[in-house]
N, C-alpha and C positions, 0 to 999 in steps of 0.2 A: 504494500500500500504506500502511495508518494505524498509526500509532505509531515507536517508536524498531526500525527494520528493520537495524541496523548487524548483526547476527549474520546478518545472509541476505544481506549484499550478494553473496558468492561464488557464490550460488543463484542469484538473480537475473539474476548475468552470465549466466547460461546460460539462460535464459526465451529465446524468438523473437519480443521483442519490441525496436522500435526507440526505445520512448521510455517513460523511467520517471517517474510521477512520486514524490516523496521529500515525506513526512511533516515536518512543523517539526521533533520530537524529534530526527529521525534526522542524524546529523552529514554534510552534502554533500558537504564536500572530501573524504569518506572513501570516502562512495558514488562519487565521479568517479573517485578515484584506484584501486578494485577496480572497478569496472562499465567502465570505460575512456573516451579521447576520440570513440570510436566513434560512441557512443550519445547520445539527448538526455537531458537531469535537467530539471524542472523542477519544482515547488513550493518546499518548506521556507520556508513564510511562514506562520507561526499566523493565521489565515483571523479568528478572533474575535478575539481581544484585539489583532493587530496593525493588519490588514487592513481590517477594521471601524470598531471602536471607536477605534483607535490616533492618534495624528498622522503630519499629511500627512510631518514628516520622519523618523519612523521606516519610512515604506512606501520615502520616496528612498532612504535606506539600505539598505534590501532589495533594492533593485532595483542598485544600484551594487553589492552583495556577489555578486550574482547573475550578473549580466554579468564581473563581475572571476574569478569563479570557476566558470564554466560552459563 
């Protein structure tokens, strides 16, 4: 789902799906903490400015926040 989704996580938890992904806007630890450890999260990386264009230690960074908080 694109953009800041933090008003629909509670919708969301109830979708029949096993794995979301989450929008850079959208705040993760909020999405995890109402979506539950049940389910997978995966995105929130801005895909252009980060991902892309970015440097290589801003991706390390994302990916250590990701693993630490997923």
């Amino acid at each position: 789902m694109c953009g800041n989704t933090d008003p629909l996580f509670t919708q969301m938890r109830e979708l029949p799906v096993d794995i979301y992904e989450i929008d850079f806007p959208a705040n993760f630890a909020e999405a995890r903490k109402i979506i539950g450890l049940e389910r997978t999260l995966c995105g929130n990386v801005p895909t252009i400015t980060d991902l892309l264009e970015g440097p290589p230690e801003n991706l390390r960074a994302m990916i250590r926040y990701a693993r630490e908080n997923n």
